[in-house]
C-alpha positions as CSV (number, residue, x, y, z in Angstrom):
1,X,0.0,0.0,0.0
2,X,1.3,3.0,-1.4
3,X,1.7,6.5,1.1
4,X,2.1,10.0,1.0
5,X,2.2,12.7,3.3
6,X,-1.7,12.6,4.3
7,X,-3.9,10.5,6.4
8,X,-5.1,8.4,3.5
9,X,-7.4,9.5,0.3
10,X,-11.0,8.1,2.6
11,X,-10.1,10.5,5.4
12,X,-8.2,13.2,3.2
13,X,-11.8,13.4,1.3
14,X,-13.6,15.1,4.6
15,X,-10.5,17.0,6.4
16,X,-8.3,19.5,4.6
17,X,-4.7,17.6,5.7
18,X,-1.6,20.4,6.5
19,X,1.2,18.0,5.3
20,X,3.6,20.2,7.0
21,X,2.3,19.2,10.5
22,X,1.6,15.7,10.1
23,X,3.9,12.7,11.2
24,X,3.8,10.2,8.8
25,X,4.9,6.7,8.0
26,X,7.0,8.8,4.7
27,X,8.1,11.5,6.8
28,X,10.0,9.2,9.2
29,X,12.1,7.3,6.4
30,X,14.9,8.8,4.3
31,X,15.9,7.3,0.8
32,X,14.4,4.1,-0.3
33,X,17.9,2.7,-0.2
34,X,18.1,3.6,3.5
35,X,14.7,2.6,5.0
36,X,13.5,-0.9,4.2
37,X,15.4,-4.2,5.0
38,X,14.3,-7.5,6.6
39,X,14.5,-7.7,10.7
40,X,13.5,-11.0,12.5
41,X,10.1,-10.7,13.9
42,X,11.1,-12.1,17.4
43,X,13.6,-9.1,17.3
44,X,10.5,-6.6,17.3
45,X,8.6,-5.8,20.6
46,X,5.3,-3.8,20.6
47,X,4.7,0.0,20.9
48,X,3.6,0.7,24.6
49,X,2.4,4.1,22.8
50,X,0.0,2.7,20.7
51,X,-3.7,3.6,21.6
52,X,-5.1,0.6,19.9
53,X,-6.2,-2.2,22.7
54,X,-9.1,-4.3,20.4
55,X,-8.9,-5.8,17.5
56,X,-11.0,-7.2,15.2
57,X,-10.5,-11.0,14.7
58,X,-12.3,-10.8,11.5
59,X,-10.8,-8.3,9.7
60,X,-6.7,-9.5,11.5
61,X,-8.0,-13.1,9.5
62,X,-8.1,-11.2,6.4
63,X,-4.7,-9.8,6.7
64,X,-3.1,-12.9,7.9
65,X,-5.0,-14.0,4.6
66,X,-3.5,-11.6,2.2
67,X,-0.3,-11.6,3.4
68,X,-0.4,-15.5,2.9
69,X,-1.0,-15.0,-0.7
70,X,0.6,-11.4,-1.4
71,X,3.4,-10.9,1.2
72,X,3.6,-7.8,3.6
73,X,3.3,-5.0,0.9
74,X,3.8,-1.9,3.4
75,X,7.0,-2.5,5.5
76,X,7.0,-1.6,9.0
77,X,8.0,1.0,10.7
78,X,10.4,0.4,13.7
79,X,12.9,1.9,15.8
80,X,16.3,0.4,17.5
81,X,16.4,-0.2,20.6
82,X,18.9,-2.1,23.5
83,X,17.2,-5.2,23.0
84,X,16.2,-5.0,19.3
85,X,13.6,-3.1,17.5
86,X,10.5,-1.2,18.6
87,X,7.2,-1.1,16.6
88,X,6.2,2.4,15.7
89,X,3.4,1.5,13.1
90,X,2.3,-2.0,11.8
91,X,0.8,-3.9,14.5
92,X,-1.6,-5.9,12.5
93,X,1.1,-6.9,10.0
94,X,3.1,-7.5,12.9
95,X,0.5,-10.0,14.7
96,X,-0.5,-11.8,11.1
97,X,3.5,-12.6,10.3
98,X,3.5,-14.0,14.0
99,X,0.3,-16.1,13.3
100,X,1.8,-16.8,9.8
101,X,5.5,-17.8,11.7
102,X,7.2,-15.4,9.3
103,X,11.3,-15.2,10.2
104,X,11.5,-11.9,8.9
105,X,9.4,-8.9,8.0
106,X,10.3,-5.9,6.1
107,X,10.9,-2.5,8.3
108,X,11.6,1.0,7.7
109,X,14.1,2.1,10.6
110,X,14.1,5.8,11.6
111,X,15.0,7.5,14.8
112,X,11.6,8.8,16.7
113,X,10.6,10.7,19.9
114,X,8.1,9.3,22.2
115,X,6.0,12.0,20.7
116,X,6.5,10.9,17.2
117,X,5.6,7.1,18.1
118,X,2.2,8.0,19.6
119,X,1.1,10.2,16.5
120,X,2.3,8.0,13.9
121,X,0.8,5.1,15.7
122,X,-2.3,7.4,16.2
123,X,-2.5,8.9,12.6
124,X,-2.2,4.9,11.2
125,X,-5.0,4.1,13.2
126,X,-7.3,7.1,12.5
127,X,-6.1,6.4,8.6
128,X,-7.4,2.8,8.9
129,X,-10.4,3.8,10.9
130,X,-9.2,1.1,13.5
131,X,-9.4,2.7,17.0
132,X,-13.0,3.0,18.8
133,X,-14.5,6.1,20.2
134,X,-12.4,5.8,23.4
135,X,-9.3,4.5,21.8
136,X,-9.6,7.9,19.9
137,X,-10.4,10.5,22.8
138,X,-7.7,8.3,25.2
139,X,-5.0,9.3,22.7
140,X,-5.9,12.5,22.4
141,X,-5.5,13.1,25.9
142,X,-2.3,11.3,26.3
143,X,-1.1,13.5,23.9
144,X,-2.0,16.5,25.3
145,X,-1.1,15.6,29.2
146,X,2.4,13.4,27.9
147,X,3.4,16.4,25.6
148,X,1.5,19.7,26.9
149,X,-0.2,20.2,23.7
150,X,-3.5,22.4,23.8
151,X,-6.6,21.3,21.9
152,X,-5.5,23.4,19.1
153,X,-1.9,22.4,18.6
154,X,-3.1,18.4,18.8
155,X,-5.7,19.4,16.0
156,X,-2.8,21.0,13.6
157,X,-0.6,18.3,14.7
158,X,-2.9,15.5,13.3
159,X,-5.0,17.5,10.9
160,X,-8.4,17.2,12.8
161,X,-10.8,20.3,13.8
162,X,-10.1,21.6,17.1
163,X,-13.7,21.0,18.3
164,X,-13.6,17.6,16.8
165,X,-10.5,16.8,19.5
166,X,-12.8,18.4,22.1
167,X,-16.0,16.7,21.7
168,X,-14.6,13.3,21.3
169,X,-12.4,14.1,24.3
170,X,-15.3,14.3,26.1
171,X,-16.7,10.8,26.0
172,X,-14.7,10.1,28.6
173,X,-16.8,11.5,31.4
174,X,-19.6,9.1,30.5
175,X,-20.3,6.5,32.6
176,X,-17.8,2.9,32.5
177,X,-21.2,1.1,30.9
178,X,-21.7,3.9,28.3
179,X,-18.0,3.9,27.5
180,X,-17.9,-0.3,27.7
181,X,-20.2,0.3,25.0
182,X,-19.2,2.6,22.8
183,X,-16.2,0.0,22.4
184,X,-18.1,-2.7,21.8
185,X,-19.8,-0.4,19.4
186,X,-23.7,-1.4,21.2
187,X,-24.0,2.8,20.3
188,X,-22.6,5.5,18.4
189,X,-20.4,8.5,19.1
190,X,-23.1,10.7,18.1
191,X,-25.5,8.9,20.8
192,X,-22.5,9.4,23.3
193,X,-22.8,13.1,22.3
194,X,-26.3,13.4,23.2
195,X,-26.2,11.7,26.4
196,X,-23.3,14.3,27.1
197,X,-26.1,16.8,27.5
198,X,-27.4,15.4,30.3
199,X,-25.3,16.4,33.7
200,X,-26.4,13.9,35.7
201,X,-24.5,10.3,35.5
202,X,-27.9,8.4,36.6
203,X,-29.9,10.3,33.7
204,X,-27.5,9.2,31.6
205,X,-27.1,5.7,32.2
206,X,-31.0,5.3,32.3
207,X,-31.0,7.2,29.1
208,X,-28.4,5.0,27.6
209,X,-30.1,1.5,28.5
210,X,-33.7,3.2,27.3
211,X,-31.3,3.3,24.1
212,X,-29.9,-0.5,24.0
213,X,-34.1,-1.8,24.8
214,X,-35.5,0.4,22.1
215,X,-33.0,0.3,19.8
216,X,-33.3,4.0,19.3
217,X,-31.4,6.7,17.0
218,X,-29.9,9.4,17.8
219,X,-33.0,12.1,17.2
220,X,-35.3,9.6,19.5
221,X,-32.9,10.0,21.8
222,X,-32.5,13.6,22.1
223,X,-36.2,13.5,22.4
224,X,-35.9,11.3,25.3
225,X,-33.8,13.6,27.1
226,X,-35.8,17.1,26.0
227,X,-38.6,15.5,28.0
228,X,-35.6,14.7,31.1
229,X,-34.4,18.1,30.9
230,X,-35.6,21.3,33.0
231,X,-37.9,23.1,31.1
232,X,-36.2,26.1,29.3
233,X,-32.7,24.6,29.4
234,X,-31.7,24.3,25.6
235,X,-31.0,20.5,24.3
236,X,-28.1,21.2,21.8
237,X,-28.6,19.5,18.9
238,X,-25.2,17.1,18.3
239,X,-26.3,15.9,14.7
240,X,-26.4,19.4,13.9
241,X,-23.2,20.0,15.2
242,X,-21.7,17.3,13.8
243,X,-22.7,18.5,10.7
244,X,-21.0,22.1,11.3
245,X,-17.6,20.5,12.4
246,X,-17.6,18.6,9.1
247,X,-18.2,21.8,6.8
248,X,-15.6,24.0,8.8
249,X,-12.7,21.1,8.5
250,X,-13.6,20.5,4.6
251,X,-13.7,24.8,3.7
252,X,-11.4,25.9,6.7
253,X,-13.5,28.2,8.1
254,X,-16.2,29.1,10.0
255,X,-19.9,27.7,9.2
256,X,-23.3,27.7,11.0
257,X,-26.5,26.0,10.0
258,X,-29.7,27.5,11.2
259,X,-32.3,25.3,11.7
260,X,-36.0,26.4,11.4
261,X,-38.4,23.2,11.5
262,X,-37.6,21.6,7.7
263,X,-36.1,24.8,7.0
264,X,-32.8,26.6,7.4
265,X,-29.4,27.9,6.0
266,X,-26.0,27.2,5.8
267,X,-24.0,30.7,6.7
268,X,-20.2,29.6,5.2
269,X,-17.8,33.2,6.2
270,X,-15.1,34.1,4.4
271,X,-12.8,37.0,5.1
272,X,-11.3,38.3,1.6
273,X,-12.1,37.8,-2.3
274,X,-9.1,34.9,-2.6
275,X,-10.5,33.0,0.6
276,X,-14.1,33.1,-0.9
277,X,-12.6,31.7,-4.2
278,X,-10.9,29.0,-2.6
279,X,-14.1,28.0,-0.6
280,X,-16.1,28.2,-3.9
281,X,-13.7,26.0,-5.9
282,X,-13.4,23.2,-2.8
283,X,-17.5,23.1,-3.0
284,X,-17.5,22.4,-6.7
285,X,-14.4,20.9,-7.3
286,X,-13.4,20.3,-10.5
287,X,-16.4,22.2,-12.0
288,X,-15.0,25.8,-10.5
């Protein structure tokens, strides 16, 4: 599998990607001549950075699968240590070779910070769409308390919206049950963001399992908790503001959608003619 400087084309498609502030798998090798030679796997100990902790036994079989027939395409990326080599990205190629009893795999070896290993390993999984909702918002914060990055540096670091890194942060005040959940993926992040409105842990947790028997969605649920909710105390409306977070990342800057019944608009600022051009030609694309 081919890489460049970006998180990967699926992810690149929703968030503008600043390739000058992102730690990649590219930007920690040199010359092609330099970076990849065979290591023996036994010589390769895990990443205690990385913020993946399930995996999916389905999709590892299809690995193990395709390396069986195809090889590891993608070398791994590994740093020397004392006692060998440490992983810095490839922990599912790593786990099929050993299931496969590979001797060797290919590696890319580059000098890294502890920094370094946590976004790359970070910025893999986010690529792959691997890591659960609180995989996600527990790297985020060991980012930020490990390294003293604010919000906003972590979101230039990794090319995300800043209040993208705050609302998934967040999830982690839920309840353990709502959190057990949203890792064994029983409800959504945007259900998790609803429930967020409520202050109180019992209202939530009651919410949750109303959630789990009736099978609701995420507007059913926000119904749930208008009629939970002191009267006059505003239920904000997290599909809504999902919506927003999506639009600012894609155009890079700031958007609102009003919401009248059916009815609304989309307010998209800009702040000179060359940023309102821009905006214009990333909304039709090719057709500007």
């Amino acid at each position: 599998m081919k890489h460049n400087g970006s998180l990967g084309r699926g992810l690149a498609a929703l968030i503008p990607i600043k390739k000058e502030t992102i730690i990649s798998t590219a930007e920690l090798a040199k010359t092609e001549a330099e970076r990849i030679r065979e290591v023996p796997v036994t010589q390769i100990q895990t990443n205690p950075m990385q913020p993946r902790q399930h995996f999916d036994h389905h999709s590892e079989e299809d690995l193990v699968n395709s390396i069986k027939e195809h090889g590891i395409i993608q070398p791994l990326v590994v740093t020397k240590t004392d006692q060998g080599y440490q992983l810095i990205a490839g922990e599912r190629r790593l786990r099929a070779a050993k299931l496969l009893e590979l001797a060797t795999v290919p590696v890319i070896l580059r000098n890294a910070s502890q920094q370094q290993k946590l976004e790359v390993s970070l910025i893999e999984n986010i690529q792959r769409q691997d890591l659960n909702p609180i995989e996600e918002a527990q790297a985020y914060r060991r980012l930020m308390d490990e390294f003293s990055l604010t919000q906003e540096q972590l979101a230039n670091r990794i090319g995300k919206n800043r209040a993208t890194i705050a609302n998934t942060i967040r999830v982690l005040e839920l309840p353990e049950e709502v959190q057990n959940a949203l890792i064994d993926r029983k409800i959504t992040i945007g259900h998790a963001k609803v429930l967020l409105s409520l202050d109180n842990p019992k209202d939530q947790t009651s919410t949750f399992k109303k959630i789990l028997r009736g099978n609701l969605n995420i507007q059913e649920t926000t119904r749930i908790i208008k009629r939970i909710q002191p009267s006059g105390e505003k239920t904000i409306d997290f599909v809504l503001q999902e919506k927003e977070e999506k639009l600012r990342a894609v155009l890079s800057t700031k958007v609102n959608i009003e919401k009248r019944g059916n009815k609304g608009k989309i307010v998209i600022a800009f702040y000179s003619p060359e940023e309102m051009d821009s905006i214009i030609k990333k909304i039709l694309g090719n057709d500007s």
